[in-house]
N, C-alpha and C positions, 0 to 999 in steps of 0.2 A: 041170309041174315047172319054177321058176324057176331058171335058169343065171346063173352071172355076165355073161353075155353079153349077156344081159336085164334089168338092174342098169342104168338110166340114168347113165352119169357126174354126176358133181359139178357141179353151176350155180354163177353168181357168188352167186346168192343162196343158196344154201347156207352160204356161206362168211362170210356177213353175216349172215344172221337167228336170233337167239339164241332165238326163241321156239318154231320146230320140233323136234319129237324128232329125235335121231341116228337117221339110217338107213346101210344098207349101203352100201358105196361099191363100184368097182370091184375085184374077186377075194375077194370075202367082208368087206374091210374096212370100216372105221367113219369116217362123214364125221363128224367134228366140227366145228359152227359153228366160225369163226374169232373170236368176240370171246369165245366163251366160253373157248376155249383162250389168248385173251389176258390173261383174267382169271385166269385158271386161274395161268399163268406170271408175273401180276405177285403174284399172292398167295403162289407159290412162292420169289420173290427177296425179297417181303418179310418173312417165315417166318425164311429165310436170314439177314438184316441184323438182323431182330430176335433171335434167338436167337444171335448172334456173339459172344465174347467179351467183347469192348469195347462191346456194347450192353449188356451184362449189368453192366459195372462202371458203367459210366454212369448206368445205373439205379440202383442200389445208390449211388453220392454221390446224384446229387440227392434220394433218399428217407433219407439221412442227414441232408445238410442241411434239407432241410424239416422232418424232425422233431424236431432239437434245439432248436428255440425252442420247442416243444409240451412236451417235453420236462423242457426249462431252469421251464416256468412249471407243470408239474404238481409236479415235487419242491417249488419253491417252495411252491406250496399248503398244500402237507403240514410244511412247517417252521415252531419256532416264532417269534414275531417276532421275537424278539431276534435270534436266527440269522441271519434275513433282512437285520437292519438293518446287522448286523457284518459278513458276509460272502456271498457270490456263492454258486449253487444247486452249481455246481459241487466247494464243498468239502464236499457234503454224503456223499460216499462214502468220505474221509477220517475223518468224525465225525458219524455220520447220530443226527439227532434228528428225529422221528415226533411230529405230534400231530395231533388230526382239531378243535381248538378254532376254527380259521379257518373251518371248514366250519358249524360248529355257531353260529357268530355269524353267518354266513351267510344261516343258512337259519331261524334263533330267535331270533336276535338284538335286539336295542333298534329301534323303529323306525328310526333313523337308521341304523342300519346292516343291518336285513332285506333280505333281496332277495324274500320269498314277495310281497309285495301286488305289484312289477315283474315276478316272474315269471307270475303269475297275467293281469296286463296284457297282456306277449307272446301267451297262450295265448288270449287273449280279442282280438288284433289281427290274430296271424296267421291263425287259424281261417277266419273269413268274407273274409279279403285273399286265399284261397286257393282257395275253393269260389267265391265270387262272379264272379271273371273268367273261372275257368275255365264256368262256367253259359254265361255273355255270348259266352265265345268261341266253344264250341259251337255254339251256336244259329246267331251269324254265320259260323262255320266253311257251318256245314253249307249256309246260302245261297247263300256265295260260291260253293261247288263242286256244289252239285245244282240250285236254281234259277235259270232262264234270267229276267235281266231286263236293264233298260236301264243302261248305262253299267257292268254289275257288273264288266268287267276294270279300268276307270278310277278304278274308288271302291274294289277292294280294292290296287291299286298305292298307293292315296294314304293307306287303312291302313298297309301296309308300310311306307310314307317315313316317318310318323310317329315311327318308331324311331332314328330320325336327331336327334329332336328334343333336344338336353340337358334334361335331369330340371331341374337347379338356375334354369332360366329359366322353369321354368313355379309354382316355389314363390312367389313373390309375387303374379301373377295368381290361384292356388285360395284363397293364403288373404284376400287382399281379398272373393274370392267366398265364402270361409266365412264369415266377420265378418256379410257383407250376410246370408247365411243362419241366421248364430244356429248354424251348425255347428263353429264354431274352439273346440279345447279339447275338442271330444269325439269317441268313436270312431268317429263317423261319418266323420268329416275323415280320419282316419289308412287306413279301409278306401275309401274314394272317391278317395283318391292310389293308394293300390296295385294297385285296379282298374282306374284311368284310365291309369299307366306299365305295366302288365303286359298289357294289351285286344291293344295291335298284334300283339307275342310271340307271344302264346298263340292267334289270328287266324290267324296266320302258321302258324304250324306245325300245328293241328289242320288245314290246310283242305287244305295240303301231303299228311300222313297219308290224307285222305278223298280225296283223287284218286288214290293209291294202289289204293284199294277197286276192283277191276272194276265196270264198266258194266255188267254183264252181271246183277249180283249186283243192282244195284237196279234195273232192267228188270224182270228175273224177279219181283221185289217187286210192280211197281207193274200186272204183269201180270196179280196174282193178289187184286187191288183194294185194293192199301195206300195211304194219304197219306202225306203227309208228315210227319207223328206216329209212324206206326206204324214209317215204313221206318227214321226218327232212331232211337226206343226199343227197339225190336226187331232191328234190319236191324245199323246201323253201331253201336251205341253199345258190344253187345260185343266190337265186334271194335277198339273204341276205346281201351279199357283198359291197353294200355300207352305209347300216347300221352300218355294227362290223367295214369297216374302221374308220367311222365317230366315234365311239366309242373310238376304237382306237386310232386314232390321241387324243382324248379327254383327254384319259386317262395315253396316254405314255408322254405329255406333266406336266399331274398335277404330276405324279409318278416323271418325272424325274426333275421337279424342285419344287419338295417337300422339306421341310426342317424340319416341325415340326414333321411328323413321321418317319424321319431319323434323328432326333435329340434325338426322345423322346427311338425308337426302334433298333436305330443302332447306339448309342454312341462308342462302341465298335469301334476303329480306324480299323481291319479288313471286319468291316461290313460298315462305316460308308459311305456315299454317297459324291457326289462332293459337293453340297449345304453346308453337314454340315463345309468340307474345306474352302469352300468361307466365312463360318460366322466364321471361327477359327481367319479367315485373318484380317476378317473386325473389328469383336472386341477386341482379344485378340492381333491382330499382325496389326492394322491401322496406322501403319507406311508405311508399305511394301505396297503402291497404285499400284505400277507395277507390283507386282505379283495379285493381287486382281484380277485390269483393263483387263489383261490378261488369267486370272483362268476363269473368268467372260466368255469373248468372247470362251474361249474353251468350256466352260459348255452349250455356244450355238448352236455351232456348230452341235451335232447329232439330236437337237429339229427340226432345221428350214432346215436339209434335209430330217429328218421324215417328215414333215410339207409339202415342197417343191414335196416331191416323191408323197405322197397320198392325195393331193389336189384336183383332179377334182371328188376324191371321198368321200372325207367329201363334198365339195358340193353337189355333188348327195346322200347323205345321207342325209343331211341336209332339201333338196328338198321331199324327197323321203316320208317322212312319214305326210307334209301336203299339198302335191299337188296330188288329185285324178282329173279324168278321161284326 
């Protein structure tokens, strides 16, 4: 029969290692590590401050203000030009006039003013800008953190720095290099920039996520005579899943409301994306507000159901590579 007398006291490392289970302490009670009780108590105060009055109005303006230009430019959509050109969206609650004809020139409209062949463009740039790096990074993910080679801490450090890089100083070195290639003006050029600025990111973070994974988990793999084919495809890649969404969403988001490398690599009107339409409208044709208002809200539309669809898994992604045990 075990007594409390027989209950070894609390050690310093007790008090420190968050990876033991709670056991008894002296007179029946419960030693709790100390960082986890620290964690414990800063997520309590932060609960507290988040949930406080004045956090709560706080909240409420800035989600005000953020959405009244979202707002101000969807009424607009929906009014008819004349409306637009005589007066501000805001007197449209005073004398609301409704018509879906911005949309309909929009989306049928006269070549000059269609947006289907730009947006068909977007869906045909971000697609492979999107599966392509994240492939690349994986693969490199998966070296940098599971095989042992020469110089691997010094050459994924020098990946990483590469994020430091500014985008706008390596646009005249690619596309000198596209010209020589016979690639400038076509899709190649637009998905070979979004690969090559997205590679470091998405390195970065999947290799992060994979050292996450217990040791233990790919031992026992490699125990039971797996390579490194089977342990990538089978071992890590489901449990990778809300990593590359998270990525994903990331990066189908900057891809598809990019403008300066679908400006700079897809001027060409067969290549050229929704973005660069929206800016044809804005500066060269800033008359035309109703087709902009409307271009606008359609160029939103495939984001915020990507968005909307793969949500509980960028959060879990999000989560995923800094919350252990």
């Amino acid at each position: 029969m075990t007594t409390a007398a027989n209950i070894p006291p609390a050690s310093p490392d007790d008090l420190v290692e968050d990876d033991r289970p709670e056991r008894g302490g002296p007179a029946g009670t419960t030693v709790v590590p100390a960082r986890r009780r620290g964690l414990g108590e800063r997520a309590a105060r932060a609960r507290t401050k988040l949930s406080s009055p004045w956090a709560s109005l706080a909240a409420v303006v800035i989600a005000v203000l953020w959405t009244t230009p979202t707002l101000g430019l969807l009424i607009t959509s929906f009014r008819p030009e004349l409306d637009i050109r005589r007066s501000g969206w805001w007197t449209f609650f005073a004398d609301p006039s409704v018509t879906l004809a911005n949309y309909e020139e929009v989306i049928t409209g006269s070549a000059t003013s269609s947006f289907a062949a730009f947006f068909v463009n977007s869906v045909v740039i971000t697609v492979p800008a999107v599966v392509i790096p994240i492939t690349l990074a994986l693969l490199a993910a998966y070296a940098f953190a599971w095989i042992d080679f020469r110089a691997r801490s010094w050459l994924f450090v020098s990946v990483f720095a590469l994020q430091i890089v500014p985008i706008q100083i390596t646009l005249i070195p690619l596309l000198t290099q596209y010209n020589q290639w016979g690639l400038a003006g076509s899709f190649w050029a637009v998905w070979l920039s979004h690969t090559i600025f997205a590679l470091p990111l998405a390195i970065f973070l999947l290799h992060n996520f994979m050292m996450d994974i217990p040791r233990t988990l790919i031992e026992a793999a490699r125990m039971d005579g797996a390579g490194h084919v089977t342990i990538f495809f089978r071992v890590l890649l489901p449990l990778l899943v809300p990593a590359i969404a998270s990525f994903a969403i990331f990066q189908f988001l900057w891809v598809w409301n990019d403008l300066l490398v679908g400006l700079t690599f897809g001027s060409n009107l067969n290549v050229a994306p929704l973005t660069v339409r929206l800016g044809e409208l804005a500066g060269t044709r800033g008359s035309e507000w109703h087709l902009l208002s409307a271009g606008a809200f359609v160029s939103m539309v495939v984001p915020m159901i990507v968005f909307l669809a793969l949500q509980r898994y960028f959060v879990r992604g999000l989560l995923a590579g800094g919350v252990k045990g």
